[in-house]
C-alpha positions, 0 to 999 in steps of 0.5 A: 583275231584283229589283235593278232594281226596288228601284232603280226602287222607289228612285227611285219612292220619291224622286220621290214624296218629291220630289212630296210636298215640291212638294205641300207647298211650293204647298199652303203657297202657296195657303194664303198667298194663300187668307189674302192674298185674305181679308184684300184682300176684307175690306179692299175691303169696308171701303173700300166701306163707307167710300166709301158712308159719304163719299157719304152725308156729300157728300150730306148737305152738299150738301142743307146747303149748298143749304138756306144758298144758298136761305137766303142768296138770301131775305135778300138779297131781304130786304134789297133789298125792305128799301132799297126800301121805305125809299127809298119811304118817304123819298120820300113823306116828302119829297113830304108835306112839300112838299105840307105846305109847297105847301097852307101856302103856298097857304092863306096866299095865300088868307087874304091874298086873303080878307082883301083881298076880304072876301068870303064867296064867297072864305071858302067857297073858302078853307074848301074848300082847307083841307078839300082840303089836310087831306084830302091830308096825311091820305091822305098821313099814312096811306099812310106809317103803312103803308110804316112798318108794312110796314117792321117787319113785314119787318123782324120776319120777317127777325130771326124767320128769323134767329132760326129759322136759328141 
């Protein structure tokens, strides 16, 4: 009976050695794996730190290139509100001139009258028309000074937002 035990003991004694080898070999395993997931979870916070640090930077362009839109959408604004008062002032230009040409005309068709009738009634009338046409092409006068004076205005404050964007 005492060889069976030593033969049991014997076997006892393999079989743990076998159990330690098994302990030793999945402790080593899980060592591996316990490095392996510390370095997958460092890796996971830096990609979210970098995916936070690019959502920002989006974020960030997008306000900038809201803020050029908006810029961009002004100075064409600008620029139309720019043509129209250009066109305006062209037009005016143009209806002055004739108004001009119109009152000559019709101040020489008076003085051709006056002189013909040489009377003082139609002297009177010829010096209302000439204090009606002068009136005219100084309203007229005036109202291009202050398309003019808009224009530079305009002008000024789009150079001076150039200026302030750049």
């Amino acid at each position: 009976m005492i060889k069976l035990n030593c033969v049991h003991l014997d076997m006892l004694m393999d079989d743990f050695s076998l159990l330690e080898q098994k302990i030793a070999e999945v402790n080593g395993k899980n060592n591996i794996f316990e490095i392996m997931l510390e370095d997958a979870s460092r890796q996971m916070k830096f990609y979210q730190t970098k995916e936070k640090s690019l959502i920002e930077e989006r974020d960030s362009l997008l306000v900038t290139v809201n803020r050029l839109q908006q810029t961009l959408q002004e100075q064409c604004n600008l620029r139309v509100e720019n043509e129209r008062l250009k066109s305006e002032m062209a037009s005016l230009k143009q209806h002055n001139e004739r108004a001009a040409e119109d009152g000559k005309a019709e101040l020489q068709r008076l003085i051709v009258w006056c002189e013909a009738s040489q009377s003082s009634e139609y002297s009177s009338k010829l010096q209302f028309f000439q204090e009606e046409k002068n009136k005219e092409i100084a309203v007229l006068r005036q109202r291009i000074k202050e398309l003019e004076e808009n224009q530079r205005v305009s002008v000024f404050s789009d150079s001076r937002l150039k200026k302030r964007k750049i």
